[in-house]
C-alpha positions, 0 to 999 in steps of 0.5 A: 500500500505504501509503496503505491502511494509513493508511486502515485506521488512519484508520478505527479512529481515526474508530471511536474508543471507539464501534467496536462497533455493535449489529445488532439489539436485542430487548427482551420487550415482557411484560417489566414488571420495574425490570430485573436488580439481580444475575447471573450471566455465561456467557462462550461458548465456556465454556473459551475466552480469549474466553469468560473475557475476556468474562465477566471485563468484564461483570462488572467493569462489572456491579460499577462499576454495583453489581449483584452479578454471579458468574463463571459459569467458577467455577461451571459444568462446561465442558458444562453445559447452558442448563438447568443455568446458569438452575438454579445462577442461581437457587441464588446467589439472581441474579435474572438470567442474562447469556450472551455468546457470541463467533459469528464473525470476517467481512471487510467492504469499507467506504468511507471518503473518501479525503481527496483534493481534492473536485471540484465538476460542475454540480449534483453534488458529487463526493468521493473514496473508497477501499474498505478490508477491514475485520475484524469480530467478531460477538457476541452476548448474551442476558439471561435472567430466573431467575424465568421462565428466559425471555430478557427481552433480546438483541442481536447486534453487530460490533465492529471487530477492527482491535485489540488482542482485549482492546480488541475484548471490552471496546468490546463490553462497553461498547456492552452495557452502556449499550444494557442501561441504556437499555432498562432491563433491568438495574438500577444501583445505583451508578456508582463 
């Protein structure tokens, strides 16, 4: 029992800054702009702690970059429509609308050496492994251009829920934001 609490602990140790991995990544092969200068962000579900904790990261780190960003909680009714969103974007005068949606919580079984000795037979190298119950939180984000009300950007991503749910939103915050900033969809403007 102690030897996997100490693997567990181990594993979010290695994970480090980096415990989010992005699954799948799409970007709108038309899209031909310098990227999203202001936006808007909508936390899913609307009213939830996850859904504020969401909206309030990405734009404290939206305003780091000097993109003008809006909370979408403050501006929406709890059921509004995506329809509704993409026409109050367009009325605060953002070029961009940033929907990031908390999908699910999944267990999966990860194999982590156990950091035993290693056993060396004939021409094979042999180490040995344990197998941990990880927890992952699924998200995912989707980047639309107002102008169009197209998505110009998505991805999904599972970050490792072996912290705290503050710790979990903002790791995924920032794996977001720097995969947005090397696909160009969004536009710095300063790093503070």
């Amino acid at each position: 029992m102690r030897a996997r609490f100490l693997l567990a602990v181990i594993a979010i140790m290695i994970a480090g800054c980096s415990s989010t991995t992005v699954n799948h990544a799409w970007k709108d092969p038309g899209y031909k702009g310098q990227g999203i200068g202001s936006v808007m962000v909508v936390g899913l579900p609307m009213n939830s702690p996850v859904g504020h904790q969401c909206t309030d990261d990405f734009v404290a780190e939206l305003e780091k970059r000097g993109i003008r960003a809006t909370r979408g909680y403050s501006e929406l009714p709890e059921q509004a429509s995506q329809e509704a969103a993409l026409a109050k974007t367009k009325d605060l005068g953002h070029e961009g609308l940033l929907v990031c949606r908390f999908m699910e919580r999944k267990s999966e079984v990860d194999l982590y050496p156990s950091g035993g000795h290693s056993f060396f037979f004939g021409p094979m190298y042999w180490q040995p492994y344990d197998y941990v119950e990880n927890k992952y939180d699924v998200f995912g984000t989707l980047l639309y251009q107002t102008s169009t009300g197209k998505p110009i950007w998505s991805a999904d991503s599972d970050t490792l829920a072996g912290q705290s749910g503050q710790k979990t939103v903002q790791s995924y915050v920032k794996k977001m934001m720097k995969k947005m900033e090397e696909e160009r969809v969004i536009q710095p403007t300063s790093r503070k």
